[in-house]
ChimeraX commands (.cxc) that place a marker at each C-alpha (Angstrom):
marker #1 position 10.91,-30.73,-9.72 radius 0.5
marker #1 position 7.36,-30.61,-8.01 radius 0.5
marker #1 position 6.86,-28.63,-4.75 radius 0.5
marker #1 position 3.59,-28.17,-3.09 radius 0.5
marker #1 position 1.96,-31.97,-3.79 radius 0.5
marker #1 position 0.09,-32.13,-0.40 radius 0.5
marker #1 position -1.55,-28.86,-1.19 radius 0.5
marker #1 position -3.22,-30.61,-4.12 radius 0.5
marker #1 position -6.84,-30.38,-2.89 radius 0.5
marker #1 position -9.05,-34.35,-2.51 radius 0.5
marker #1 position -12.39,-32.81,-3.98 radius 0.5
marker #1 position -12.74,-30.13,-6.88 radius 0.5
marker #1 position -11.16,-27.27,-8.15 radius 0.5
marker #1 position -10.22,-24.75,-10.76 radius 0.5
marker #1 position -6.66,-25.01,-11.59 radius 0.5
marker #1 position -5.14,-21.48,-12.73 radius 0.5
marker #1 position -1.22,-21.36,-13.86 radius 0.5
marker #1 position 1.23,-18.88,-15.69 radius 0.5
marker #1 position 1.61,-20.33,-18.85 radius 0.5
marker #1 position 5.01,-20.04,-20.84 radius 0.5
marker #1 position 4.97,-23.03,-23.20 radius 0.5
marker #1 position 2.49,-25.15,-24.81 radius 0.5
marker #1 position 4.08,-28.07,-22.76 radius 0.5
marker #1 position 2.26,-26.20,-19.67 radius 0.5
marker #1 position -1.11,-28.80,-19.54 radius 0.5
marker #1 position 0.75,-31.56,-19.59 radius 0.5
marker #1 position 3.14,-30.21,-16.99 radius 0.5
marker #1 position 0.22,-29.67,-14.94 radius 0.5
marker #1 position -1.14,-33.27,-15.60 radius 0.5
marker #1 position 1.94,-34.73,-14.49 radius 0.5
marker #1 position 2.70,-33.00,-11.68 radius 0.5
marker #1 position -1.45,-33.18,-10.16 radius 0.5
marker #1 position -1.72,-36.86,-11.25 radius 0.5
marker #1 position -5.32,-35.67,-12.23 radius 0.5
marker #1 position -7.15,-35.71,-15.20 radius 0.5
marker #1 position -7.79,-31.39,-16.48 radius 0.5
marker #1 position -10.17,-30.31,-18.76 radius 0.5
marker #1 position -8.70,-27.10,-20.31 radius 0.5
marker #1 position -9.86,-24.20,-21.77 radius 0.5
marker #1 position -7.91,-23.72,-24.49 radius 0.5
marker #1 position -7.35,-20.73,-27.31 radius 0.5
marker #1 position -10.77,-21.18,-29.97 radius 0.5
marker #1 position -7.93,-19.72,-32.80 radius 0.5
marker #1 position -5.75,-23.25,-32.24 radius 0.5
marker #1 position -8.85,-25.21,-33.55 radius 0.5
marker #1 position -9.72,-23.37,-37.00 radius 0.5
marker #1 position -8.88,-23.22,-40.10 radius 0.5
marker #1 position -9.26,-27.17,-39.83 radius 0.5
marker #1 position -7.47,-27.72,-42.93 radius 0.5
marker #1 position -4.39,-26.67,-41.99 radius 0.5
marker #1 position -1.82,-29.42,-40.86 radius 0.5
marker #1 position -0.38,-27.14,-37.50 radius 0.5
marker #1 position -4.44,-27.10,-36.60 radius 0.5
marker #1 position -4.61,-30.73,-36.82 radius 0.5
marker #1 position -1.93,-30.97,-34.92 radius 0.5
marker #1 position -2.76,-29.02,-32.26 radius 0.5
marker #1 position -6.11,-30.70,-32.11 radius 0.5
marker #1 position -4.48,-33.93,-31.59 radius 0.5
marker #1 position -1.93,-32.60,-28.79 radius 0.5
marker #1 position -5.20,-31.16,-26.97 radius 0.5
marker #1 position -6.90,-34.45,-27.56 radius 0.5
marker #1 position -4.11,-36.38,-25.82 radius 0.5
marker #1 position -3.83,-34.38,-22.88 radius 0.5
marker #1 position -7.73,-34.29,-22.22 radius 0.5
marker #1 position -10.78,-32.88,-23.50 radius 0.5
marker #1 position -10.59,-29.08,-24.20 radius 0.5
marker #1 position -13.11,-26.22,-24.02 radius 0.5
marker #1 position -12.03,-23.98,-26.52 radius 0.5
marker #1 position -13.21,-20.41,-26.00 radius 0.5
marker #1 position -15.52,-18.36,-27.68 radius 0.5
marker #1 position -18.75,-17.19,-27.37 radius 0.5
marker #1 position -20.01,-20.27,-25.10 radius 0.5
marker #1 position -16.88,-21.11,-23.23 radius 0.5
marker #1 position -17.82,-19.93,-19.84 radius 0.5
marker #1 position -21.22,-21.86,-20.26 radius 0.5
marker #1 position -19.11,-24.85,-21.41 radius 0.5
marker #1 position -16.77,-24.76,-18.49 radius 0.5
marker #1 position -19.59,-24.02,-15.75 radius 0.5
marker #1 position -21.10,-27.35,-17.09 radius 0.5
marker #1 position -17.84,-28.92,-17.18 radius 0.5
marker #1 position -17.29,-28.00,-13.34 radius 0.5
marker #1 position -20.82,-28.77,-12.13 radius 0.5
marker #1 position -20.37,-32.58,-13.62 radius 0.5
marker #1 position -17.55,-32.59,-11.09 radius 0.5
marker #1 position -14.50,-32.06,-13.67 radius 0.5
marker #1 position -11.50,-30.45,-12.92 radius 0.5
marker #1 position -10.95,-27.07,-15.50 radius 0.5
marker #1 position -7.56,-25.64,-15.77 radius 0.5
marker #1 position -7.39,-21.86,-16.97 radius 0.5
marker #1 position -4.50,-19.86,-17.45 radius 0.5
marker #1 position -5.48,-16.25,-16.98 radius 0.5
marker #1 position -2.50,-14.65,-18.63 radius 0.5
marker #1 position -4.36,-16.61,-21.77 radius 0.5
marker #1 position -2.40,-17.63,-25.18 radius 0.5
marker #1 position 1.01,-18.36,-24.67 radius 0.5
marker #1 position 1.88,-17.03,-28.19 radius 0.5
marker #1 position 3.62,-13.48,-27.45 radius 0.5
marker #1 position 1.50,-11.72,-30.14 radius 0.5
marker #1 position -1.87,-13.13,-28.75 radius 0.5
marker #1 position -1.06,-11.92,-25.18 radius 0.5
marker #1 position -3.27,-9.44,-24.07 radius 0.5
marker #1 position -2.40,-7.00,-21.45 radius 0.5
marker #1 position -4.68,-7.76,-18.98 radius 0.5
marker #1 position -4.97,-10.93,-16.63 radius 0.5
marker #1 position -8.59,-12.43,-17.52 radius 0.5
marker #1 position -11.11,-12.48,-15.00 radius 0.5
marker #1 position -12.97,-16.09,-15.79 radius 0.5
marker #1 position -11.40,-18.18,-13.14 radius 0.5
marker #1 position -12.58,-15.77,-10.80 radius 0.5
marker #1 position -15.87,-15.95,-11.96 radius 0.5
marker #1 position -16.70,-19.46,-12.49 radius 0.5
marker #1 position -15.22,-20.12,-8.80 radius 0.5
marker #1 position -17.35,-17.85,-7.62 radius 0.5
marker #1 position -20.47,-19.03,-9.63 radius 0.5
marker #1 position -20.29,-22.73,-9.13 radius 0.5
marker #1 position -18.19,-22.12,-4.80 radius 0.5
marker #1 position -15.46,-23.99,-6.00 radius 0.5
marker #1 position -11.67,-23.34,-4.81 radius 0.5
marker #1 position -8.79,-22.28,-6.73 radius 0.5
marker #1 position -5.46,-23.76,-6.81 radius 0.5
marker #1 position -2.92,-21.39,-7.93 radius 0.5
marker #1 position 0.03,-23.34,-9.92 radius 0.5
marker #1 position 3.49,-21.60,-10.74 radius 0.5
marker #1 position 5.75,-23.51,-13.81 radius 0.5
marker #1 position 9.42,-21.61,-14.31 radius 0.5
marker #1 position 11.40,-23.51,-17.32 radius 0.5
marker #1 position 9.18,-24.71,-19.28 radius 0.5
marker #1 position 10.11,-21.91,-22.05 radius 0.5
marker #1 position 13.73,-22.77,-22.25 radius 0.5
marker #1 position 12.47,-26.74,-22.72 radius 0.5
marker #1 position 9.76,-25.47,-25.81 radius 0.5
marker #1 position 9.87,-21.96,-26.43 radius 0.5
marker #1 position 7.09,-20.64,-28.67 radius 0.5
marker #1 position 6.16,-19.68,-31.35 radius 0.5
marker #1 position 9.63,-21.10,-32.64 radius 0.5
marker #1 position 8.45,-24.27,-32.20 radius 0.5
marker #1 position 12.35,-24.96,-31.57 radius 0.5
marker #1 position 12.25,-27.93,-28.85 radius 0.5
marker #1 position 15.69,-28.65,-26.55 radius 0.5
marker #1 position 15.31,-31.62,-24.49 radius 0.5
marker #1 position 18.38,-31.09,-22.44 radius 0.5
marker #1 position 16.47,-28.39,-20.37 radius 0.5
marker #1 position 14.15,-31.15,-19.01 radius 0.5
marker #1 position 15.51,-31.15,-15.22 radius 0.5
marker #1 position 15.43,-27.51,-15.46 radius 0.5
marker #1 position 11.54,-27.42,-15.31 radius 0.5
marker #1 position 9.78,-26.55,-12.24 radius 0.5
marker #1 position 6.12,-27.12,-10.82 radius 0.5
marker #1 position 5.13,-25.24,-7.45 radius 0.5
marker #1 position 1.56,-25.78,-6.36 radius 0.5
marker #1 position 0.30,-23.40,-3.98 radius 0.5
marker #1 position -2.42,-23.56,-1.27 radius 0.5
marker #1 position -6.67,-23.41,-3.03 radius 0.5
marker #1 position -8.37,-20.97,-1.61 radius 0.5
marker #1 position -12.04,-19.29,-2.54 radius 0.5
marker #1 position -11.86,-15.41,-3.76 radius 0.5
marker #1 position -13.95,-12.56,-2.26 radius 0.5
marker #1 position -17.17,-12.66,-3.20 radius 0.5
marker #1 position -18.02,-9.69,-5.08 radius 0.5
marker #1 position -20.72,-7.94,-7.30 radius 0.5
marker #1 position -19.68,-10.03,-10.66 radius 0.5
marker #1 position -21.17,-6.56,-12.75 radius 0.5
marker #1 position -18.25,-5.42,-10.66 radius 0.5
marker #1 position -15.36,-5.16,-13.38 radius 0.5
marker #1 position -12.92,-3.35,-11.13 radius 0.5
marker #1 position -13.09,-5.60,-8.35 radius 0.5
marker #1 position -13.04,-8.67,-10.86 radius 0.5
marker #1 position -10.08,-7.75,-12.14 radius 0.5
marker #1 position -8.41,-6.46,-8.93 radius 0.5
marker #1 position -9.16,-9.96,-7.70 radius 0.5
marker #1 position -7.53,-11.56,-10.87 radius 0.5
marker #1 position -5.06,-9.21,-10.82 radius 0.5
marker #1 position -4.04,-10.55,-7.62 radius 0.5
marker #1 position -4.47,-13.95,-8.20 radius 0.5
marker #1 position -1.51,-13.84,-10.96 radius 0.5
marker #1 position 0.63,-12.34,-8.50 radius 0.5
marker #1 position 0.24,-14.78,-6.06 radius 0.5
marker #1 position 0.57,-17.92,-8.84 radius 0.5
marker #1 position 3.91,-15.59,-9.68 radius 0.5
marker #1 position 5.22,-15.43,-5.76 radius 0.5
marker #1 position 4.80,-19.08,-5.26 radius 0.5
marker link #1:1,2 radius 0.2
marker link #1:2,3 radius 0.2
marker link #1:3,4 radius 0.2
marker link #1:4,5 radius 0.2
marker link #1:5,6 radius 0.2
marker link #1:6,7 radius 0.2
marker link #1:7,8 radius 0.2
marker link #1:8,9 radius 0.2
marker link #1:9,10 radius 0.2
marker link #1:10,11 radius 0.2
marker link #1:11,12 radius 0.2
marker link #1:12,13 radius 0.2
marker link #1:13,14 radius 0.2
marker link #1:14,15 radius 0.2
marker link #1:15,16 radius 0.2
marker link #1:16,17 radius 0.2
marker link #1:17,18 radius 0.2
marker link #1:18,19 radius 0.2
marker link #1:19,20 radius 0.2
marker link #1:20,21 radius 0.2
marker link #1:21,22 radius 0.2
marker link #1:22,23 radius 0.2
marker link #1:23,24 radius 0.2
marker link #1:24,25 radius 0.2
marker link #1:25,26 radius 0.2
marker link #1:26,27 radius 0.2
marker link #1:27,28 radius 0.2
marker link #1:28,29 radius 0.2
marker link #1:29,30 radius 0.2
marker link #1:30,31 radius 0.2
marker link #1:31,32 radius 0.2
marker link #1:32,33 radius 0.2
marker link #1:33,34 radius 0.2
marker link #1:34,35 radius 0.2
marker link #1:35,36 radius 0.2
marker link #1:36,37 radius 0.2
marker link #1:37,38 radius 0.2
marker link #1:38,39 radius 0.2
marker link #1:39,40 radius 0.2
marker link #1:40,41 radius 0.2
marker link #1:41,42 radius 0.2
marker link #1:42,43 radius 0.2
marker link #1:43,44 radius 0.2
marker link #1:44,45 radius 0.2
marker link #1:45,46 radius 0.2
marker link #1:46,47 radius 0.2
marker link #1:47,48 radius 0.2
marker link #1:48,49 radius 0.2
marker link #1:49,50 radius 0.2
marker link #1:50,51 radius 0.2
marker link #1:51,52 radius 0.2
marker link #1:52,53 radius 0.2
marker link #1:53,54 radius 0.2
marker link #1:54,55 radius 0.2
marker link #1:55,56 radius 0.2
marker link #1:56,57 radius 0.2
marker link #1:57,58 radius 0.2
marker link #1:58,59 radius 0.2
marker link #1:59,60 radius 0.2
marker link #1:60,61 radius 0.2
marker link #1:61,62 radius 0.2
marker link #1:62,63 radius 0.2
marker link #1:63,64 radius 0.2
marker link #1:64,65 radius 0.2
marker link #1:65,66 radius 0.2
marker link #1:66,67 radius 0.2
marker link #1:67,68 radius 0.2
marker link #1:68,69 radius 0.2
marker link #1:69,70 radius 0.2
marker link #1:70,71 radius 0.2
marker link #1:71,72 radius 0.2
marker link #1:72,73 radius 0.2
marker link #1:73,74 radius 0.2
marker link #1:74,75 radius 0.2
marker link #1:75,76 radius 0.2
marker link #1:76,77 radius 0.2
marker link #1:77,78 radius 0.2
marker link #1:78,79 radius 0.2
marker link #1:79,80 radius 0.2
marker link #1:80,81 radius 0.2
marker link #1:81,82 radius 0.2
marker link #1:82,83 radius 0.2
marker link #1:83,84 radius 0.2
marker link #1:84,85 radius 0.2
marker link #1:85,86 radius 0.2
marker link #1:86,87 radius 0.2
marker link #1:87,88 radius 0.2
marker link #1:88,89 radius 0.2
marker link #1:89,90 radius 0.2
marker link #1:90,91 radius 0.2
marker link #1:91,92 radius 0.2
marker link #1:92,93 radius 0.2
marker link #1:93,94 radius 0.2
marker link #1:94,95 radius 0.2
marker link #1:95,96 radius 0.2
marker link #1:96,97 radius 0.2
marker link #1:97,98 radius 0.2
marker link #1:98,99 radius 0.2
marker link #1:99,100 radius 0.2
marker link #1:100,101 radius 0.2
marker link #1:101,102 radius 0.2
marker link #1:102,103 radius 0.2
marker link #1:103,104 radius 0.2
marker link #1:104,105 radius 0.2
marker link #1:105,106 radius 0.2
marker link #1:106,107 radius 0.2
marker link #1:107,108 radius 0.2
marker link #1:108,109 radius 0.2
marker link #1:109,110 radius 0.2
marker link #1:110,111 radius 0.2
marker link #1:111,112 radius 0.2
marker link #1:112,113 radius 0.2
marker link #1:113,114 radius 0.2
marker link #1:114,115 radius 0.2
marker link #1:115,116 radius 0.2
marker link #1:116,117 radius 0.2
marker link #1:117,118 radius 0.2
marker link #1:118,119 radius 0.2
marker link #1:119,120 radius 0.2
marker link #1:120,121 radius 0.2
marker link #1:121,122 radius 0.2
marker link #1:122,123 radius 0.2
marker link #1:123,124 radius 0.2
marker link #1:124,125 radius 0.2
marker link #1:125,126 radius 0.2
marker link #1:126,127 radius 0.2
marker link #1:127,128 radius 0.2
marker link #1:128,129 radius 0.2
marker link #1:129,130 radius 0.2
marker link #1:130,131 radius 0.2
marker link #1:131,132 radius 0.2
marker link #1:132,133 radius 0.2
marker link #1:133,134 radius 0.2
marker link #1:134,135 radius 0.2
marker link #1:135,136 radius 0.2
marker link #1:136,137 radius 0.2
marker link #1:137,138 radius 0.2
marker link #1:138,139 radius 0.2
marker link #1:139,140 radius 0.2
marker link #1:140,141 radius 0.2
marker link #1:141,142 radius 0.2
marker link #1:142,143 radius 0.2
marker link #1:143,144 radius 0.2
marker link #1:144,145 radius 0.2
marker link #1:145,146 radius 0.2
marker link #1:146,147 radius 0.2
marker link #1:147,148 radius 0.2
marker link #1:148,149 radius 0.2
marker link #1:149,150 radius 0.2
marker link #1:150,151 radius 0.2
marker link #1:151,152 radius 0.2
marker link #1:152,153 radius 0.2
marker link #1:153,154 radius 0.2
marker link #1:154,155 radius 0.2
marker link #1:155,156 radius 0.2
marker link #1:156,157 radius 0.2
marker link #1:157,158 radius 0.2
marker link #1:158,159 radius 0.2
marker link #1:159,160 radius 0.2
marker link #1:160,161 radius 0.2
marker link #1:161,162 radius 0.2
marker link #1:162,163 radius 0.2
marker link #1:163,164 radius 0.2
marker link #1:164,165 radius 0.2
marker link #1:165,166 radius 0.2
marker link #1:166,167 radius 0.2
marker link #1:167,168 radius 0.2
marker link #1:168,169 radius 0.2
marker link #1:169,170 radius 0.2
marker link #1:170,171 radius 0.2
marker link #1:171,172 radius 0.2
marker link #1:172,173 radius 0.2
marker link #1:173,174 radius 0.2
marker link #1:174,175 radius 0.2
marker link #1:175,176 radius 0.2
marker link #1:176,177 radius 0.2
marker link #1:177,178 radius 0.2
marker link #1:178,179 radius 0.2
marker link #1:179,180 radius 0.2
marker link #1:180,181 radius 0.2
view
């Protein structure tokens, strides 16, 4: 189920979502009908000669072009919005338990800020039970039980970006709000 089409904004924006499965961009696709660039783990992309790199290079490949991150990501992704591109981020980060980190990330923030562009907060519940990771154990029957709930885009305070506390108060925030919806 989709909820919240009509909030889907006509020009640019950042899309931010939880992010549960590795299913979640092409959830998100789907349910915009938009072409996303995503920034996306820089671990899932080395070592190359691995065959579950290769394959998650081809999944991310399929689903649209990805900024991994790293050292140059934000760079990557400011160019990337100012050519008029859709980015999604997820904020929470990896989706793999161990890789979670215990703080929301504060780059959607910035970049909206940076280039005046609008977020549009994005809420999937279900996705998990359809692909849970990392056991990489996929049940189809949980299909119907996926939901998509796209909120309203709005631009954050503007604050100090040397700021870190207000950042990630902001950010902070921001997940809650993708979490209410």
């Amino acid at each position: 189920m989709i909820a919240g089409q009509e909030n889907i904004p006509k020009n640019q924006f950042i899309l931010t979502s939880n992010h549960e499965s590795p299913l979640d961009p092409i959830l998100l696709m789907l349910a915009l009908k938009k072409p996303v660039r995503f920034s996306a783990a820089g671990h899932l992309f080395r070592p190359w000669w691995k065959p579950k790199t290769w394959w998650y290079w081809l999944t991310l490949k399929l689903i649209g072009r990805t900024i991994p991150t790293g050292d140059k990501s934000m760079a990557k992704i400011l160019q990337t919005l100012q050519k008029g591109k859709i980015v999604g981020i997820f904020p929470e980060g990896d989706v793999h338990p161990a890789l979670k980190q215990n703080r929301i990330h504060t780059g959607a923030i910035i970049l909206s800020q940076l280039a005046q562009i609008p977020i549009l907060p994005v809420h999937i519940t279900g996705s998990a039970k359809f692909w849970a990771f990392p056991a990489w154990k996929i049940q189809p029957w949980h299909i119907g039980k996926i939901q998509v709930k796209i909120g309203k885009s709005f631009l954050p305070a503007k604050v100090d970006l040397a700021d870190k506390l207000a950042l990630q108060t902001i950010a902070d925030n921001l997940m809650k709000s993708i979490l209410a919806l």
